[in-house]
DRENFIBA-874172 format. One record per residue (C-alpha): residue number from 1; residue in three letters; x, y, z. Coordinates in steps of 0.1 Angstrom, whole numbers, plus 2048, in hexadecimal, padded with zeros to 3 digits. Layout:
N
+-----+------+-----+-----+-----+
!  nr ! rest !  px !  py !  pz !
+-----+------+-----+-----+-----+
! NUM !  ALA !   X !   Y !   Z !
...
+-----+------+-----+-----+-----+
% end
This chain:
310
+-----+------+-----+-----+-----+
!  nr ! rest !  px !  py !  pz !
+-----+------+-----+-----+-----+
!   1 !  UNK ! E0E ! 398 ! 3C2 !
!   2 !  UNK ! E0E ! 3B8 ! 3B2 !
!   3 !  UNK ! DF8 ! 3AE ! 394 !
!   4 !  UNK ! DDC ! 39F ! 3AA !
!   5 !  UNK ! DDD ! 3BD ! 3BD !
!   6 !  UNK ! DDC ! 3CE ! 399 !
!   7 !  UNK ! DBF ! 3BA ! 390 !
!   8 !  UNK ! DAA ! 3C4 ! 3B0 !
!   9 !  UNK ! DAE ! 3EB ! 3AC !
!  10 !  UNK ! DA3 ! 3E3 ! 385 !
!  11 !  UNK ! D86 ! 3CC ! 390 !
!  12 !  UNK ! D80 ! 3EA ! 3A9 !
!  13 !  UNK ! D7F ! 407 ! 38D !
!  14 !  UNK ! D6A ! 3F4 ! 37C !
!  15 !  UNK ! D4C ! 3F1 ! 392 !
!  16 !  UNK ! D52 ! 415 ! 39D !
!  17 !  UNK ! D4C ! 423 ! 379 !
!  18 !  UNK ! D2B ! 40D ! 370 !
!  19 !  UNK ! D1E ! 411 ! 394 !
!  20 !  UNK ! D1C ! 43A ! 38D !
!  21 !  UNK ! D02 ! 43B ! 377 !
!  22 !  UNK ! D09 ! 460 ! 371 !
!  23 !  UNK ! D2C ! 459 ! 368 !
!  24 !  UNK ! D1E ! 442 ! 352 !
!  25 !  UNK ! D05 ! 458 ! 341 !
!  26 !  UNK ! D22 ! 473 ! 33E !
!  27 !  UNK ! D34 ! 45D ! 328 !
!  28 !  UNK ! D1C ! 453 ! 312 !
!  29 !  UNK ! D0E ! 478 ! 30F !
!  30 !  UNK ! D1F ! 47B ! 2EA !
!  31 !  UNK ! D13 ! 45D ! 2D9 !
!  32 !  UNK ! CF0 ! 462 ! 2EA !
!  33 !  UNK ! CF1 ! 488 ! 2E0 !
!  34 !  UNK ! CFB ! 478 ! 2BA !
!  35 !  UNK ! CE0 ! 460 ! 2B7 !
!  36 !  UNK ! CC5 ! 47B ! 2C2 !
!  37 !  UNK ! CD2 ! 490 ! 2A8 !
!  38 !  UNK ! CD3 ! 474 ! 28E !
!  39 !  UNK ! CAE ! 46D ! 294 !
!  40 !  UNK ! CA2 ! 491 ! 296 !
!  41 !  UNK ! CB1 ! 49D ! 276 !
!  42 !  UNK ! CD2 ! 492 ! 272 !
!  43 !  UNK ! CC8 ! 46E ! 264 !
!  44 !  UNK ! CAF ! 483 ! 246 !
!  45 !  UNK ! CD2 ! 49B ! 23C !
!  46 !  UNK ! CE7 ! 478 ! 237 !
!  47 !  UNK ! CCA ! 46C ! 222 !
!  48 !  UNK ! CC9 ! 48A ! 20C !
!  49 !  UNK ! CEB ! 48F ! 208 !
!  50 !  UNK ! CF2 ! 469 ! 1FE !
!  51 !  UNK ! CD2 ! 46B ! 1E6 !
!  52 !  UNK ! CE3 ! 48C ! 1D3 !
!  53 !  UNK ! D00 ! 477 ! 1C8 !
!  54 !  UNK ! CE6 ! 45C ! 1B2 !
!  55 !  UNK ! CDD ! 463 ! 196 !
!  56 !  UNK ! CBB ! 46A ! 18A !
!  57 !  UNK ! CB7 ! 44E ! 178 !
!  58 !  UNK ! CC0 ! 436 ! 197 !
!  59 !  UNK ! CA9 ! 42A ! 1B1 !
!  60 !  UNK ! CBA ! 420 ! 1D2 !
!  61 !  UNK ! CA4 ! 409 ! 1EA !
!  62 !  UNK ! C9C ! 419 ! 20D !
!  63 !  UNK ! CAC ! 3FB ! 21F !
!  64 !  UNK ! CCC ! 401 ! 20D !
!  65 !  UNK ! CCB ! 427 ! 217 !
!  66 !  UNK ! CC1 ! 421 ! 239 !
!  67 !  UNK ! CE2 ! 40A ! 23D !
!  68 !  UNK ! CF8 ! 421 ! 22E !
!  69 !  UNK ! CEC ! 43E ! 244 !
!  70 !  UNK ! CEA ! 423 ! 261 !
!  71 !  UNK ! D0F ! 419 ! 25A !
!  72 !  UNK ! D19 ! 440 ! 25F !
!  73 !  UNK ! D06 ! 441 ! 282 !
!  74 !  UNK ! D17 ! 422 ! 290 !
!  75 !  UNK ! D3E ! 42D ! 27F !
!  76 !  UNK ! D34 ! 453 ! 295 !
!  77 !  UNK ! D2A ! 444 ! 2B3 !
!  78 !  UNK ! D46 ! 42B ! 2B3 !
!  79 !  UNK ! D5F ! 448 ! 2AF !
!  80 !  UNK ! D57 ! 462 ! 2C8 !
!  81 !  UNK ! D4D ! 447 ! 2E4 !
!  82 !  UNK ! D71 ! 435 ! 2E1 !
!  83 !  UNK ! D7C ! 456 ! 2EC !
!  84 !  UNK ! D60 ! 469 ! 303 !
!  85 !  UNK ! D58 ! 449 ! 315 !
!  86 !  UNK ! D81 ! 443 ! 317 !
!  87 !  UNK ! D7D ! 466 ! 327 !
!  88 !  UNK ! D5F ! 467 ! 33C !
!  89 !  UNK ! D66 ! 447 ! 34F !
!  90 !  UNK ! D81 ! 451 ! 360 !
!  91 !  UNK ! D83 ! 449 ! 386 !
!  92 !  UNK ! DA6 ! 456 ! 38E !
!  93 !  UNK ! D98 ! 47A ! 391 !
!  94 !  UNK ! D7B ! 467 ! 3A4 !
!  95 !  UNK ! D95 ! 45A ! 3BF !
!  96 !  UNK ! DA9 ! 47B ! 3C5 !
!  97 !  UNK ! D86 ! 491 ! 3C8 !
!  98 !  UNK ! D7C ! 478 ! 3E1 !
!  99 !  UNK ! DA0 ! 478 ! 3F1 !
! 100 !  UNK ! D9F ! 451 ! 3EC !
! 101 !  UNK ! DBC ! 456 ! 3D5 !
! 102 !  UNK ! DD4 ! 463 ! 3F7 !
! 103 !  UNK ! DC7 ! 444 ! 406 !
! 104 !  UNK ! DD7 ! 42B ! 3EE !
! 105 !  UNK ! DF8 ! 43C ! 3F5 !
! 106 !  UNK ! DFA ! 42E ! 417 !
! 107 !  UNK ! DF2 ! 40A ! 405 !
! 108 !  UNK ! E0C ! 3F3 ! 3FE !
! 109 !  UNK ! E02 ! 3F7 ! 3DD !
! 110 !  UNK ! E1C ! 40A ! 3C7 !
! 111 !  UNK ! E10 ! 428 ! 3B4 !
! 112 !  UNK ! E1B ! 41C ! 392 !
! 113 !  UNK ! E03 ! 401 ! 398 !
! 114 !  UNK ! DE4 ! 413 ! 3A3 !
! 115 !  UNK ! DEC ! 42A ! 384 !
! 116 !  UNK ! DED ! 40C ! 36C !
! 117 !  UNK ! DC9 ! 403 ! 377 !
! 118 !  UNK ! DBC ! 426 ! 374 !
! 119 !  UNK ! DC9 ! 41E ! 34C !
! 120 !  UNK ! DBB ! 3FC ! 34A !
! 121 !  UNK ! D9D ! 3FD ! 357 !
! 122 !  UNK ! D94 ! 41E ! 343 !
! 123 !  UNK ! D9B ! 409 ! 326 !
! 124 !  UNK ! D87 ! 3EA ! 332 !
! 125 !  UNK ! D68 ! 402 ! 339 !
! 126 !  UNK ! D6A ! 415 ! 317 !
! 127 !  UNK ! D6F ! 3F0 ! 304 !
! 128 !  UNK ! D4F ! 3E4 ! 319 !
! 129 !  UNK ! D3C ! 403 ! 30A !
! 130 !  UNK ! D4A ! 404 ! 2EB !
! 131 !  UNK ! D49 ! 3DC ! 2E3 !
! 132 !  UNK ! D23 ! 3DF ! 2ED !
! 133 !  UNK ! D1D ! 3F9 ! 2D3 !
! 134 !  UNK ! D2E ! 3E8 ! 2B8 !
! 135 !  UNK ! D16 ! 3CA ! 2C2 !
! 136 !  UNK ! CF6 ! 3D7 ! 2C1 !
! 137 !  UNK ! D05 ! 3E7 ! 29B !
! 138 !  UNK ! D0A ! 3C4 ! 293 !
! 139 !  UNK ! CE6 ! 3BA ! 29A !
! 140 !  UNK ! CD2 ! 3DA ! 28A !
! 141 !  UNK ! CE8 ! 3D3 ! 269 !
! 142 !  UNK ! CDD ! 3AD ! 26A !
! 143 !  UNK ! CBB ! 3BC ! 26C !
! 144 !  UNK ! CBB ! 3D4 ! 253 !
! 145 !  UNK ! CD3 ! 3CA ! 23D !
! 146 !  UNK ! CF7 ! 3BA ! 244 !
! 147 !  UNK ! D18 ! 3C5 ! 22F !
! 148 !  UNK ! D31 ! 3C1 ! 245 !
! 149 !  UNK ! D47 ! 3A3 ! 23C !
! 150 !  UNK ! D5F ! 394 ! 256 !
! 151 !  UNK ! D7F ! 3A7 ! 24E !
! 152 !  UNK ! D6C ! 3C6 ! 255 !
! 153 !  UNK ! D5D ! 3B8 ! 276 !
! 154 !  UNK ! D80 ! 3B1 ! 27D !
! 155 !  UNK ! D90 ! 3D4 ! 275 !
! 156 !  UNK ! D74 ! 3EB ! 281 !
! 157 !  UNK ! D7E ! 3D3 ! 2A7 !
! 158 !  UNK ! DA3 ! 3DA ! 2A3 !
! 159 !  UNK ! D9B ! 400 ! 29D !
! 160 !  UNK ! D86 ! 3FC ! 2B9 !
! 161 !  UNK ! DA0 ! 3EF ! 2CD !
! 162 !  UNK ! DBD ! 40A ! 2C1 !
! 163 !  UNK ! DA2 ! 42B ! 2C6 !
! 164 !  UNK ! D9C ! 421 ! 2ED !
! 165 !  UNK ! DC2 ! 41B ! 2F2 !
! 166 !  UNK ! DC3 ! 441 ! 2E4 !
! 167 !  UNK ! DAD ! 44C ! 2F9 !
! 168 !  UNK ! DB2 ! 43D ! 318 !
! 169 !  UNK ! DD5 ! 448 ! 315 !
! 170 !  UNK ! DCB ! 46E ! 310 !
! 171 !  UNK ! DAE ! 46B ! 32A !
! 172 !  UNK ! DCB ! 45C ! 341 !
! 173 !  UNK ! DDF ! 479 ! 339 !
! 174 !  UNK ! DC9 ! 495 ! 33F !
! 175 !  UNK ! DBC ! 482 ! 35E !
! 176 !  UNK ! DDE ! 488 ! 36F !
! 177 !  UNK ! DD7 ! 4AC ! 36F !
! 178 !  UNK ! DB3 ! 4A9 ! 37A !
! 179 !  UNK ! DAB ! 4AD ! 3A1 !
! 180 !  UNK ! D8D ! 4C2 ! 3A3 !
! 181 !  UNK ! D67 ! 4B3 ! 39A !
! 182 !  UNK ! D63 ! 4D9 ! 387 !
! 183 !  UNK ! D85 ! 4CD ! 371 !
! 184 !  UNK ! D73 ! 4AB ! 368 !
! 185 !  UNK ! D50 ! 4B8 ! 35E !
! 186 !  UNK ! D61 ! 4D1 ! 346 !
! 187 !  UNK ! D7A ! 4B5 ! 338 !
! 188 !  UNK ! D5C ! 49E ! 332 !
! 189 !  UNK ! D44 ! 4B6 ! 324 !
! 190 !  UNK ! D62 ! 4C9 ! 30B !
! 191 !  UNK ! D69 ! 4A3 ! 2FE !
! 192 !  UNK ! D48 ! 499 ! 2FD !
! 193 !  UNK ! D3D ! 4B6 ! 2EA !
! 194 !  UNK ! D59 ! 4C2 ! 2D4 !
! 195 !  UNK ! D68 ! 4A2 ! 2CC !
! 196 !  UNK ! D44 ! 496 ! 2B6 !
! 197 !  UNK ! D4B ! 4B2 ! 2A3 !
! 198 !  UNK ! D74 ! 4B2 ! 29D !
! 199 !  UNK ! D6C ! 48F ! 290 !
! 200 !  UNK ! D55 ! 494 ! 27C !
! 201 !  UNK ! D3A ! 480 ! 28D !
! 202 !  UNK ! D1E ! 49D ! 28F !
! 203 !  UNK ! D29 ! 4A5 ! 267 !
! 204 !  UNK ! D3F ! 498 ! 249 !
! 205 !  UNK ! D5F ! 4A6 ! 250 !
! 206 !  UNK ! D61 ! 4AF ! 22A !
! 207 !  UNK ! D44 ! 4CB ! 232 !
! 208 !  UNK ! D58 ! 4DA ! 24A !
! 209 !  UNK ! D6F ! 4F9 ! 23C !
! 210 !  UNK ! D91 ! 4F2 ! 22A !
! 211 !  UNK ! DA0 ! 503 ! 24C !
! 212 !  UNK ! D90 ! 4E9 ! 264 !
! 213 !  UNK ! D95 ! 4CF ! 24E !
! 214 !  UNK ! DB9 ! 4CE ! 24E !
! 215 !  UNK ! DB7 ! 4D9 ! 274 !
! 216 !  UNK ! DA9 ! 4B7 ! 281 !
! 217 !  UNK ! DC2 ! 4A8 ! 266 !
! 218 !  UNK ! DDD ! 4A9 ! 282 !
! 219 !  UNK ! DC1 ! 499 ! 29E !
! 220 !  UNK ! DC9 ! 474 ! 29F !
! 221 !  UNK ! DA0 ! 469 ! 2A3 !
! 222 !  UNK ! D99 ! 474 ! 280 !
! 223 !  UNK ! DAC ! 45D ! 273 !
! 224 !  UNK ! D9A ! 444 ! 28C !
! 225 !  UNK ! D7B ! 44E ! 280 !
! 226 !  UNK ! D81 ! 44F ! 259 !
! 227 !  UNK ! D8A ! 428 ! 264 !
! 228 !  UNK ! D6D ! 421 ! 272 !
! 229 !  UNK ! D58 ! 431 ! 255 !
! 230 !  UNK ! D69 ! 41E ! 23C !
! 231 !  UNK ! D65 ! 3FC ! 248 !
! 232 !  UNK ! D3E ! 3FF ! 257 !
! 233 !  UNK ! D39 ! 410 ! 234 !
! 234 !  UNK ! D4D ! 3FC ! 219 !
! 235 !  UNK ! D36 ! 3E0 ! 219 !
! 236 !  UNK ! D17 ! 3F6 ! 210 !
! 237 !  UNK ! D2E ! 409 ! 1F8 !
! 238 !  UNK ! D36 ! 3ED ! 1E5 !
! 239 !  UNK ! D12 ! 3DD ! 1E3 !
! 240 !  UNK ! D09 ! 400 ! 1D5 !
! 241 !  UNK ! D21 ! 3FD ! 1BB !
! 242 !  UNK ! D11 ! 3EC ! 1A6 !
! 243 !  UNK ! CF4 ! 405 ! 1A3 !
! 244 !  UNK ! D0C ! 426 ! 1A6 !
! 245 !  UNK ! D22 ! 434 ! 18E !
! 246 !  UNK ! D45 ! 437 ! 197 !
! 247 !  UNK ! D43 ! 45A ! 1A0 !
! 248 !  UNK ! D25 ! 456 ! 1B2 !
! 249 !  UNK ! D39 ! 43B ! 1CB !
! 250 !  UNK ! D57 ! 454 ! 1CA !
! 251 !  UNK ! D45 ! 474 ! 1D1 !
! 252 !  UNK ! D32 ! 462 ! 1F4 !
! 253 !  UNK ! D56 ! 453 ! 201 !
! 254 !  UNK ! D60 ! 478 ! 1FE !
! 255 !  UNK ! D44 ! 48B ! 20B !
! 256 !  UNK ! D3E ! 470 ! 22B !
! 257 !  UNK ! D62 ! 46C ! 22F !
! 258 !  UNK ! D66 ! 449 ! 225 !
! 259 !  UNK ! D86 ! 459 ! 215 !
! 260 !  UNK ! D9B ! 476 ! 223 !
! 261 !  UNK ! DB6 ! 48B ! 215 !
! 262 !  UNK ! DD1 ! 49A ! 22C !
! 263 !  UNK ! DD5 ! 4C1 ! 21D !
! 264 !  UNK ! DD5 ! 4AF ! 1F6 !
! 265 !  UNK ! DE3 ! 48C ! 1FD !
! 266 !  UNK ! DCB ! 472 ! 1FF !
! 267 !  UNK ! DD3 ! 457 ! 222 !
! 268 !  UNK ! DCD ! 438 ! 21D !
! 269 !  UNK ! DC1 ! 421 ! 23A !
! 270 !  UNK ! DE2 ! 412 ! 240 !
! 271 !  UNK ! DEE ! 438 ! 249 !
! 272 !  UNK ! DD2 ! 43B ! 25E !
! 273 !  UNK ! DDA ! 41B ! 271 !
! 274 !  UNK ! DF9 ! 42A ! 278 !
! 275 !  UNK ! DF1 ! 44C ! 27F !
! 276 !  UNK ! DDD ! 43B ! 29F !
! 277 !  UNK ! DF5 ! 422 ! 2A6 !
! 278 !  UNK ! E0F ! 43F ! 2A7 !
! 279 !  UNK ! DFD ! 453 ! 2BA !
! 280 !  UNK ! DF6 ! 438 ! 2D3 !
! 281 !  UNK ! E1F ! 435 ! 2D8 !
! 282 !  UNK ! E25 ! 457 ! 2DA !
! 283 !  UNK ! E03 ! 45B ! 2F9 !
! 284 !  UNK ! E11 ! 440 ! 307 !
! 285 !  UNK ! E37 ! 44A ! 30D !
! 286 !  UNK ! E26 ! 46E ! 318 !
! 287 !  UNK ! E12 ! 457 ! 334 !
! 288 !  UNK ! E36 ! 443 ! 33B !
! 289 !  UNK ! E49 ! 460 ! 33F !
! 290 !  UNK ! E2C ! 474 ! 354 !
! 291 !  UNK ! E29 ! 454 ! 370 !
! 292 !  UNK ! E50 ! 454 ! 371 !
! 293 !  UNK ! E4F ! 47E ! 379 !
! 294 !  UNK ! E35 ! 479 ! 393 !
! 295 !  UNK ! E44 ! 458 ! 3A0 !
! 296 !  UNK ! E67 ! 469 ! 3A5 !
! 297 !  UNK ! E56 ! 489 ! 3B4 !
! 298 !  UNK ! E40 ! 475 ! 3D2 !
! 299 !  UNK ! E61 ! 461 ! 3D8 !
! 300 !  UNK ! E72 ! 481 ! 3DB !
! 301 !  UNK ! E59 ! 48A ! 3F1 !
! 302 !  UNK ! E58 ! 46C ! 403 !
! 303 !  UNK ! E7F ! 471 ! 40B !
! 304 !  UNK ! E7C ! 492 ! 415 !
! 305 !  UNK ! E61 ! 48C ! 431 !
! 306 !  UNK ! E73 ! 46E ! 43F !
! 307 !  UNK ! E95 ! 483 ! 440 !
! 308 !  UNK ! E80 ! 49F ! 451 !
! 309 !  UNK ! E71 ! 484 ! 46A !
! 310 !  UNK ! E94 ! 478 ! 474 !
+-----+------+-----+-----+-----+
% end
């Protein structure tokens, strides 16, 4: 009984978020704000810098550059919208704006549940968004030139997977503090705008200062990011191989963070997997143990009033 009535509030979510095309926008703001950028000027500074590290002597075709640069786009927008749209789709702030949220509390519905589908639901939307993206990725590399092989398909899904379960969690976290429309416009615009750049989607994270560099070493989405960067990327990288140098290959997986060192040590994608899988665990028991603290508090209350009453 419970998990049809779970499955109606989530089915309900749903349609709230894609029927507010505003909320909608909102939550795509960062990728559309990155592929903007990417075709006023951003796209020509990938080009250049890729083009220092061949050789003279080398001539790289267009198409291959174009992919390369391309495969930088789609890892960027991938990364920031598994988080912003995680964020900006949330309808539990929605619910207590509009007082709805005081109206499911004299439901038969238990709060655990009606929490639960604020969760799943964010995660539903953000996949929908997210799994669209990587689509249309999938189609613009067949037409231009297709490097991907299956395992990487695979992986670049299962990261997808893991960086909305991050950020649904946080986005559910924060949410429980929300109540005001002001608190949610200034959640969603901070995210949207700062997190592009802490992951290093606006620029290489290897140009940013020795300072900030080890700074978003301790933020979980970098990792998430330098995942998706390596497998949109390693298929290109190796086809290029056979032109570059060594050192050439070397010196692009440093400077478009195909490769990333924590302080000096290098992290290999395994430790990156587990840095996100980790981070999921701990978000997740912060979420457990914040329902249980608000559960036990509106039962307290609950008690209270009905002792009062008698």
């Amino acid at each position: 009984m419970e998990l049809k009535k779970l499955g109606v509030l989530i089915a309900r979510n749903n349609k709230l978020y894609f029927k507010d095309k505003l909320q909608f926008f909102a939550s795509l703001l960062t990728p559309i704000i990155l592929i903007v950028l990417f075709l006023t000027f951003l796209g020509n500074i990938y080009k250049t810098s890729f083009l220092a590290f061949v050789p003279e002597n080398i001539q790289i075709e267009d198409s291959l550059v174009s992919v390369f640069t391309s495969s930088w786009l789609f890892s960027s927008i991938l990364a920031t919208s598994c988080i912003t749209v995680a964020f900006c789709s949330n309808i539990m702030t929605n619910d207590k704006i509009t007082k709805v949220y005081l109206d499911f509390k004299i439901t038969p519905v238990k709060k655990t549940t009606l929490q639960i589908s604020y969760f799943i639901s964010n995660f539903i939307t953000a996949f929908l968004v997210c799994f669209t993206v990587f689509i249309i990725s999938l189609i613009y590399f067949a037409i231009i030139g297709f490097y991907l092989s299956f395992v990487d398909i695979l992986l670049i899904l299962v990261n997808i997977v893991l960086s909305i379960l991050m950020g649904s969690l946080a986005a559910s976290i924060v949410w429980f503090f929300a109540s005001s429309q002001g608190a949610q416009n200034a959640i969603c615009t901070l995210i949207s705008s700062m997190y592009g750049f802490l992951c290093g989607a606006y620029m290489p994270i290897s140009q940013f200062s020795q300072t900030i560099q080890h700074f978003v070493g301790f933020i979980p989405g970098t990792y998430s990011t330098v995942i998706f960067r390596n497998y949109y990327m390693r298929g290109i990288l190796q086809h290029l191989s056979n032109d570059l140098p060594e050192q050439a290959i070397d010196g692009i997986k440093v400077a478009f963070d195909s490769n990333f060192k924590f302080f000096d040590t290098q992290v290999s994608i395994l430790a990156m997997f587990l840095v996100v899988i980790f981070s999921i665990f701990v978000l997740l028991g912060i979420y457990l143990l914040i329902i249980f603290i608000k559960n036990k508090k509106f039962h307290s209350k609950l008690k209270i009033k009905t002792s009062n009453k008698i």
